[in-house]
C-alpha positions in Angstrom: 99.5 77.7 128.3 95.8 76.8 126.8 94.4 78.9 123.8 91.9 80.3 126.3 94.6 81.7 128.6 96.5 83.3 125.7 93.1 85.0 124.1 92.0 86.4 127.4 95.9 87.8 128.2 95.2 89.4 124.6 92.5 90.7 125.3 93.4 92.1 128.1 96.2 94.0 126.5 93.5 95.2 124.0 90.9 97.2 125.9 93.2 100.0 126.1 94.3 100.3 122.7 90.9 100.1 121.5 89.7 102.6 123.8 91.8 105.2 122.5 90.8 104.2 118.9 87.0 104.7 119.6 88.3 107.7 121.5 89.8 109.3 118.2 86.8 108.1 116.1 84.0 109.5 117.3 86.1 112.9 117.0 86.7 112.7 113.6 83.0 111.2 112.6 82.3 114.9 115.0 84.3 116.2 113.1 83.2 114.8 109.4 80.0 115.4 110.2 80.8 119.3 111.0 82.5 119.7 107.6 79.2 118.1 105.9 80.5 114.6 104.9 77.6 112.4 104.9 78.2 109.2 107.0 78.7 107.0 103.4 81.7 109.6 103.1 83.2 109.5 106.1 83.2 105.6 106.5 84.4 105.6 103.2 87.8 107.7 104.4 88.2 105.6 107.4 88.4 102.8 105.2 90.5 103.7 102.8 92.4 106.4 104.5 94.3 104.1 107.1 96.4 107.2 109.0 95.0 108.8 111.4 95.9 112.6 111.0 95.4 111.9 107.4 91.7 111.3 107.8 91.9 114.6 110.3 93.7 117.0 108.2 91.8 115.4 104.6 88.2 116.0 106.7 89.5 119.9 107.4 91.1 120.5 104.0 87.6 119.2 102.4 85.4 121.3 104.4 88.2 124.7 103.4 87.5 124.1 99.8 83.5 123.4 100.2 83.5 126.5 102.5 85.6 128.8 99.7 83.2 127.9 97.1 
């Protein structure tokens, strides 16, 4: 098998996977930017937080204590 046939086959397995990530990241940067998190903010979670209901549940619990002050 050639290197091309093996990236495309890859690939190919890819597209849905990476559909369901943008999928969950445009709701939490919805969802960040709901609770007031400025867009440095929220990249900054995605990048550092690597789980995704972490980043969910960390976005909500953030806005709770904003909200209660």
């Amino acid at each position: 098998m050639s290197s091309i046939t093996v990236n495309r086959r890859v690939l190919q397995k890819l597209i849905p996977i990476a559909i369901g990530y943008l999928a969950l990241g445009i709701a939490c940067g919805i969802l960040a930017q709901q609770a007031g998190l400025t867009p440095l903010e929220a990249l900054g979670m995605s990048v550092l937080v690597f789980a995704g209901s972490g980043q969910f549940i960390g976005i909500h619990t953030r806005a709770k204590i904003v909200k209660n002050k």
